[in-house]
C-alpha positions as CSV (number, residue, x, y, z in Angstrom):
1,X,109.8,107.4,93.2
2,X,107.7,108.4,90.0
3,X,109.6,110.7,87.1
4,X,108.0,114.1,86.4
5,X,107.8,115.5,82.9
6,X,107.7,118.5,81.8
7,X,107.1,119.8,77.9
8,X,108.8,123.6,77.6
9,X,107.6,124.9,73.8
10,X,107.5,127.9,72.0
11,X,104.7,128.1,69.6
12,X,102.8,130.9,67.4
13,X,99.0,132.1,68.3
14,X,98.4,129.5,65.9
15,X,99.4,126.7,67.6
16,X,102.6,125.6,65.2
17,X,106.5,125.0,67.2
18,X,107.6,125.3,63.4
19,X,106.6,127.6,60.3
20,X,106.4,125.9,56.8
21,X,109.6,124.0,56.2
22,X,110.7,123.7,59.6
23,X,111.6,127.4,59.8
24,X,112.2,128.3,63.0
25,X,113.4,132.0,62.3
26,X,110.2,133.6,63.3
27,X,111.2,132.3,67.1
28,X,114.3,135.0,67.3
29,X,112.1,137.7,65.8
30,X,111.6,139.4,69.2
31,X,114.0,140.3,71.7
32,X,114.4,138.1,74.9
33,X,112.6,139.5,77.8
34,X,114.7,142.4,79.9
35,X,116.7,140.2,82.5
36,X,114.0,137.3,82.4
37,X,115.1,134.1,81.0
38,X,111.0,133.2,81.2
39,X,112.0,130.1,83.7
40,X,114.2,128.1,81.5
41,X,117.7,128.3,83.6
42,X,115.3,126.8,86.8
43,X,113.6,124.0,84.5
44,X,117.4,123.1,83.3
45,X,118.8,123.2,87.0
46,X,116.1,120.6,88.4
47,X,115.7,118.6,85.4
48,X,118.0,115.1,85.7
49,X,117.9,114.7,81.2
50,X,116.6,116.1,78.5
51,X,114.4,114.1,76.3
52,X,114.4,115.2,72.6
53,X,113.7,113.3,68.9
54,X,115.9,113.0,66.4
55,X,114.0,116.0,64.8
56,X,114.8,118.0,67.6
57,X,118.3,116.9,67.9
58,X,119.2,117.8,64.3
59,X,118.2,121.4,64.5
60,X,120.3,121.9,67.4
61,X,123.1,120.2,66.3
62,X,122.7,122.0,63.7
63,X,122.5,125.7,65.5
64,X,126.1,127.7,65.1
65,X,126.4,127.5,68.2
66,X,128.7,125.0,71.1
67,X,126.3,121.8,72.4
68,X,124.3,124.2,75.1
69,X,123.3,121.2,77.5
70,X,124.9,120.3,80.3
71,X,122.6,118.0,81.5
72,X,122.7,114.2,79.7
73,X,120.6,114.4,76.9
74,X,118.9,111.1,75.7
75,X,117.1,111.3,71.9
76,X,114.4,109.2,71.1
77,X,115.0,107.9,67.5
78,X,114.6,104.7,65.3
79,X,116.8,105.4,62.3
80,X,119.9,106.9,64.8
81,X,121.9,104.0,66.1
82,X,124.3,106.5,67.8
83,X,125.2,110.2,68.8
84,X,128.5,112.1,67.8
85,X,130.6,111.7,70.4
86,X,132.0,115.4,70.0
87,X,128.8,116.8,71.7
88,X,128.4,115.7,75.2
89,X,126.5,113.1,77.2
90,X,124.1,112.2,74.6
91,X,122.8,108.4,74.2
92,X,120.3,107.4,71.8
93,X,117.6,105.1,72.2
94,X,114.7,103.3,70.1
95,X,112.2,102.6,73.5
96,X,108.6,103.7,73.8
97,X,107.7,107.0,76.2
98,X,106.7,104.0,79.0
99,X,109.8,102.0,78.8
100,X,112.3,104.9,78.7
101,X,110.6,106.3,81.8
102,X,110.6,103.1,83.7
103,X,114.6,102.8,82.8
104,X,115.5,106.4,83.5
105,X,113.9,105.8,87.2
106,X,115.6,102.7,87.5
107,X,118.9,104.9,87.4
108,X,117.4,107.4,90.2
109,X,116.1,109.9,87.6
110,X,113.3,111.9,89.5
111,X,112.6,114.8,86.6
112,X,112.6,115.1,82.6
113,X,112.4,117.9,80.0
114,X,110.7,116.4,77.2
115,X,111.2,117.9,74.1
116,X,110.2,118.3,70.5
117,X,106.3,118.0,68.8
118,X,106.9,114.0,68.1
119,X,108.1,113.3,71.3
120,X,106.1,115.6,73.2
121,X,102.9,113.9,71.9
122,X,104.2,110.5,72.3
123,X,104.5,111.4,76.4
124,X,101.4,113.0,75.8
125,X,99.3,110.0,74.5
126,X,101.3,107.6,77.0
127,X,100.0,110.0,79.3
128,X,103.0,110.5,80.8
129,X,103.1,114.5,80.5
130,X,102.9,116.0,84.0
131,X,103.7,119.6,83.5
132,X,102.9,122.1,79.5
133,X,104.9,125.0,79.8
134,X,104.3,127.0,76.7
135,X,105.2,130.6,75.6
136,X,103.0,131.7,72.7
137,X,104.9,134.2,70.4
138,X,102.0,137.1,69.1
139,X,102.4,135.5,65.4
140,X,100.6,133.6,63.0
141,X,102.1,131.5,60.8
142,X,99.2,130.1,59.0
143,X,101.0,126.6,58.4
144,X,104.0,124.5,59.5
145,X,104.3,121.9,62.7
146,X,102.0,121.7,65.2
147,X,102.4,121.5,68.7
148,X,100.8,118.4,69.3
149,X,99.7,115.4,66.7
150,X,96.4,113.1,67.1
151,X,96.2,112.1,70.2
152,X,94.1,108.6,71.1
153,X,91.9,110.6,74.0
154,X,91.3,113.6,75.2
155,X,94.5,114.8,77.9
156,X,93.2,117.3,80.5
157,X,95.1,119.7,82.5
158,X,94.8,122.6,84.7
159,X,96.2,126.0,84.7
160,X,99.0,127.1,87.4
161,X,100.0,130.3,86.3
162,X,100.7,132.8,83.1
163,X,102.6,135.9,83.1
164,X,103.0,138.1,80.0
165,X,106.3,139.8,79.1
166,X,107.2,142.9,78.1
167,X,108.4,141.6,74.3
168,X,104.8,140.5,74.1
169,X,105.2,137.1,74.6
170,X,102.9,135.0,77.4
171,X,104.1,132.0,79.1
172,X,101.8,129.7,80.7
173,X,101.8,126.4,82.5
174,X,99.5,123.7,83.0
175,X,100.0,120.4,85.1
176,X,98.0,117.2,84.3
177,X,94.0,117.4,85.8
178,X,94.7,113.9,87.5
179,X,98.2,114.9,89.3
C-alpha cells in the first residue's frame, strides 16, 4: 500500500495562501459558489487524516467557530508537545514528511490532506506531494505568505482538470508528472 497526498489551497493571482500579517480576510471576500462546495466534502470523505502545522492549526483553532474536522487530524510541530484535548482526535508530532508517512501506513492509512504553506512544501521537497488542488481567488495582494517556500529541485506535475465558478474563482488540479 503507498499513502496518497493531496495539498487543497486557496491562494490570490499572486501566488500568496496569506496577505501581510497573516490576514486571511480577503479569502471570505466572495461568496461560496451556488450549491458547489468546489470538491472539498469528497476530498474530506476519502481522506483517512488531515495533516496541518502548527501555523495552520492556530488559525483554526482560532476561527469562532466548533473544531470542523471529523477526521483525526495530526499537526506537524516542534515547539507543540501536545493538542487540547477539548478539540477532537488531534495528536501532534515532531517527525519529518518521510517518517510520518511511513507511520501513518503502518496504521492502514491509504490517503492524506496535507495542509498549510510549511507543511505543504515540506511534502513537496520530500516529494511526497501526489495530488495540488488549488483555487486561485481573482485578487492580488502584493505581499504576505506564499504558497510554496524554496524548494531543493524543481517538482513537476501535470494538469487533470480546472473549472471556473460562477464567484470567479478557478479551481485546478495537478497530480505529480512521475505518478
Amino acid at each position: 500500500m503507498t499513502i496518497t497526498c493531496t495539498a487543497y489551497l486557496g491562494m490570490s493571482l499572486d501566488g500568496f495562501i496569506a496577505g501581510p500579517d497573516n490576514d486571511l480576510a480577503w479569502l471570505d471576500v466572495l461568496p461560496p459558489p451556488v450549491d458547489n462546495d468546489m470538491g472539498f466534502g469528497a476530498l474530506m470523505e476519502s481522506i483517512d487524516a488531515l495533516v496541518m502545522g502548527r501555523g495552520t492549526f492556530d488559525v483554526v483553532t482560532g476561527f469562532d467557530i466548533p473544531w470542523p474536522y471529523t477526521k483525526p487530524v495530526i499537526v506537524m510541530s516542534k515547539s507543540m508537545t501536545e493538542a487540547p484535548a477539548d478539540i477532537g482526535d488531534v495528536e501532534v508530532t515532531a517527525l519529518d514528511p518521510v517518517s510520518l508517512v511511513e507511520e501513518l501506513e503502518q496504521r492502514g492509512m491509504s490517503k492524506l490532506y496535507i495542509d498549510g504553506g510549511a507543511v505543504v512544501t515540506s511534502f513537496l521537497r520530500a516529494g511526497l506531494l501526489d495530488e495540488l488542488i488549488t483555487t486561485v481567488i481573482p485578487v492580488a495582494l502584493g505581499g504576505g505568505t506564499k504558497l510554496f517556500g524554496e524548494l531543493t529541485a524543481p517538482q513537476w506535475f501535470r494538469h487533470v482538470s480546472s473549472e471556473a465558478f460562477d464567484n470567479g474563482m478557478v479551481q485546478t488540479t495537478y497530480r505529480r508528472a512521475d505518478a
